[in-house]
N, C-alpha and C positions, 0 to 999 in steps of 0.2 A: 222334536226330531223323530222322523218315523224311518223305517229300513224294514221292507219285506221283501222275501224271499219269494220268488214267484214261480208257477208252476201252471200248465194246462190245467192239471190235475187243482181242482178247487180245496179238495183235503190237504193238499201240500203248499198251501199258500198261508206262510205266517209273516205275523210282523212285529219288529220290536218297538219299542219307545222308549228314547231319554227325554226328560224334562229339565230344565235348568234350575237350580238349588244351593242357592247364592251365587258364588264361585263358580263350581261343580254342576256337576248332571246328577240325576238320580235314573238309574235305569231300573224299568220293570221286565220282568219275565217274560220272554215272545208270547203272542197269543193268535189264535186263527186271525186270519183276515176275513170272514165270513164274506158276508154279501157287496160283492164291487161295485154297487149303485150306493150303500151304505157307507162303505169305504172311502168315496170320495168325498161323502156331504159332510164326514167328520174333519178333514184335511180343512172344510172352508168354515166351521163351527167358530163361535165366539170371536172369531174377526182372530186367530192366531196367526203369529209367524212362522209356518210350518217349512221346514225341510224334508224332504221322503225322497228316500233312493229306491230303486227297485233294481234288482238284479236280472234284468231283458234287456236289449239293445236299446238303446235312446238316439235313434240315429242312420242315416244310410250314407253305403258308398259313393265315396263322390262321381264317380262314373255311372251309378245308376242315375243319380239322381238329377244330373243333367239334361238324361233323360227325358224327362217329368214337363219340360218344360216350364216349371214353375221357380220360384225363386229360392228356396229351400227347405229344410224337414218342417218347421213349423207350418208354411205354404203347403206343404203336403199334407199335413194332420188336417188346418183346415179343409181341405178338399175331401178328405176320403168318405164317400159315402152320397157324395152330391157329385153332378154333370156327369165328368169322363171317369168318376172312382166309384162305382158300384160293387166291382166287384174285384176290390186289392184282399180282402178278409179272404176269399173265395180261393181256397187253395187249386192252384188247377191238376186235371187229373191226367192229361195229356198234353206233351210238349205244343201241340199248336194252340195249348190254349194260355199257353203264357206269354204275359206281355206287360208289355209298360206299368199297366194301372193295373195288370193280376201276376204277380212277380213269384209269389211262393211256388213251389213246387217239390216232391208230389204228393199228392193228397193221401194216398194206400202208398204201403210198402210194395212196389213190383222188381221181378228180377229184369223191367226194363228200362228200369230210372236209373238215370244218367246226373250229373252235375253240369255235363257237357251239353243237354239240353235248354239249361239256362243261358249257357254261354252261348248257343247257337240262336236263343231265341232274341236276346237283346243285343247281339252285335258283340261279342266280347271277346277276347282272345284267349284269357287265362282265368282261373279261377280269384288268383288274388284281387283283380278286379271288383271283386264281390265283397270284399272284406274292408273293413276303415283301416284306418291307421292303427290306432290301438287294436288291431283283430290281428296283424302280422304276424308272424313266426319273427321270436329276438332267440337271444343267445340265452336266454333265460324260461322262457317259453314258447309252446307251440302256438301254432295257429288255429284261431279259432274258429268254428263252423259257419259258414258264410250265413249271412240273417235268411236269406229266402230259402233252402233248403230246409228241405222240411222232414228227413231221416236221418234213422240211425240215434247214438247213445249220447250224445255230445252236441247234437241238433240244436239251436236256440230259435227257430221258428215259429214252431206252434204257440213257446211261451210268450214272444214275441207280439204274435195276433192275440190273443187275449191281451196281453196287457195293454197294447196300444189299443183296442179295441173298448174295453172295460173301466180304463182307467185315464189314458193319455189323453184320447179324445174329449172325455165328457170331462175332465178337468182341466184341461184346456180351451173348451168354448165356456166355460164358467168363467173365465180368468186367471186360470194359474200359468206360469211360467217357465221355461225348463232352461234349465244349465246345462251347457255354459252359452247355448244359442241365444237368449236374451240378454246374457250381461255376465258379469262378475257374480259370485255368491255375495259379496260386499254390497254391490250394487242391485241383487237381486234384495235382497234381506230386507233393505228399505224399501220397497213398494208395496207393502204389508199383506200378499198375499201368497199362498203355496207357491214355495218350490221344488221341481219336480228333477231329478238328476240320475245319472246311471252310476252302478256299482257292479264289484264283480266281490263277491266273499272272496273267492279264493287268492284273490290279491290279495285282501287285508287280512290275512291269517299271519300273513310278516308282519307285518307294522302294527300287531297289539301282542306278540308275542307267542301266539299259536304255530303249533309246529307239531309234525304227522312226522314219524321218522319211519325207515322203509318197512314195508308190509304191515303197518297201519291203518286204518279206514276211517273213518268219518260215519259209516255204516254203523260199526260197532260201539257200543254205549263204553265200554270200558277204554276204547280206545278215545274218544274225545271227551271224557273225564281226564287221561292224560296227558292228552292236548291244551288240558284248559287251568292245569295247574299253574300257572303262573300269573294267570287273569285276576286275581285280586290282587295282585303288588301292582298289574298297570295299572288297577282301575287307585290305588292307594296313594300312587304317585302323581298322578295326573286328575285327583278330586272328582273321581266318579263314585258313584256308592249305589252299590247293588243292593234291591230289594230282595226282602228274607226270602221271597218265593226262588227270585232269580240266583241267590248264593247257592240255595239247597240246587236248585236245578243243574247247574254249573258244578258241582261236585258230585252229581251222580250222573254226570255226564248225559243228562236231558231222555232220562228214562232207555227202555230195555229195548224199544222201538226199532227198526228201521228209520223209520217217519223223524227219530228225533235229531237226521239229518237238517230237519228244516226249518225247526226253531231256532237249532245250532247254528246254522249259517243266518235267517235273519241276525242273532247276537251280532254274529261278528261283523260282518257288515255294518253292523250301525254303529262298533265298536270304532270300526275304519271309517266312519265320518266323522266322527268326535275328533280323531287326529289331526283331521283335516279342518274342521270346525274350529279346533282350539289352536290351529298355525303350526302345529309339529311337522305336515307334511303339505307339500301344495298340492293345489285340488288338477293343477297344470302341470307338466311337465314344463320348463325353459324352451325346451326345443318344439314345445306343441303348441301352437298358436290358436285357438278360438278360432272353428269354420262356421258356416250356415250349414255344411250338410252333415259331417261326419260325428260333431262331438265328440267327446271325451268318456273314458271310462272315471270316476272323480279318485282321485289319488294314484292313481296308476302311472308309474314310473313307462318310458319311452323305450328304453330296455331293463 
């Protein structure tokens, strides 16, 4: 099972790995994701049954994607880059030039980009429009940055077009598969090839026990050593066992870094699909039904 954290930025892209060990997992120490043509030949290596989450969207609004006129996200992955998709990667730089098959917007930071430009180019009324289901504003959290906007600190676009771009695509005309659009994780697991899923770290910081209390960071090395004190009693009671690398790392709170934001969150993320993996939390909500367009974030509760 693999969980990287991803980023535009190629230096901020790591990823973790658990292995199965009898029982249990054994997890090692995040490590860069280097090269994304590299990255995917190892996913399909030895004929494994790979699991990998990545932390970008896995998915479009179902009102864009109607749009498209095609059948659903998978129907769009294969399309991009052949006929009417040339230019969806192609961030546009002015409102007339957004459209169906070039959706992000904008390219530069200018003081005349709008979010309203999206709206006005594809027919939409509201912003939320833009968002899936799991993107809403609950009573629990905010709402999250619509996938085609492409500014600002909270943005998921750009990460977005790389991953799908580097990753999604070219491991999906190989034959991988993505959850929950193809099937069940149960049902995906048998067809013995990668499965590709969406996560969000910052969900699974509850469900393994991680917790920031106010004026905290995740920035600061001493603050997610604090964070992370608890992580060897889940990992003790639930048959996980960290590698020496990964103990040490986890108690020094993943180096002095900035950057060690991003090994930190590949962990935990992959932490939050072991939970999910081993049946402590469903990968669905009850009240969330399995679409073709929108998907699932994998363990994320509906509020």
């Amino acid at each position: 099972m693999l969980h990287a954290d991803w980023s535009v930025a190629a230096d901020k892209r790591w990823v973790a790995e658990a292995s199965r060990s009898g029982n249990g997992w054994t997890v090692a120490a995040p490590r860069p994701v280097g090269d994304c043509a590299a990255f995917v030949e190892t996913m399909f290596a030895d004929r494994r049954r790979v699991l990998a989450g990545f932390d970008f969207p896995i998915g479009l609004p179902v009102a864009y994607g109607r749009m498209t006129g095609l059948e659903d996200l998978p129907a769009v992955l294969d399309a991009l880059g052949r006929g009417e998709w040339p230019d969806f990667f192609n961030v546009a730089e002015r409102p007339e030039q957004i459209a169906v098959t070039r959706p992000f917007y904008p390219r530069v930071s200018s003081a005349q980009a709008r979010q309203q430009a999206l709206l006005d180019a594809l027919g939409l009324a509201d912003i939320d429009a833009l968002r899936r289901r799991c993107e809403l504003a609950t009573a629990v959290r905010r709402a999250a940055c619509p996938l085609f906007w492409t500014l600002g600190a909270n943005q998921v676009g750009k990460a977005a077009i790389t991953g799908w771009r580097e990753v999604l695509v070219p491991a999906r005309r190989r034959g991988a598969r993505l959850w929950p659009f193809d099937g069940s994780l149960a049902e995906l697991a048998r067809t013995g090839v990668p499965v590709l899923a969406e996560t969000y770290p910052g969900e699974a910081y509850g469900h393994v026990g991680v917790a920031f209390a106010a004026g905290m960071s995740k920035r600061r090395q001493d603050d997610r050593s604090a964070a992370m004190r608890d992580l060897p009693a889940w990992a003790a009671r639930h048959g996980v066992s960290f590698s020496a690398e990964l103990a040490a790392r986890i108690l020094d709170g993943f180096g002095t870094l900035d950057r060690g934001e991003d090994p930190f969150d590949a962990l935990i993320g992959l932490l939050g699909m072991l939970e999910v993996v081993d049946g402590r939390r469903p990968a669905l909500p009850a009240t969330a039904s399995p679409d073709r367009w929108e998907g699932w974030i994998m363990g994320q509760q509906a509020d």
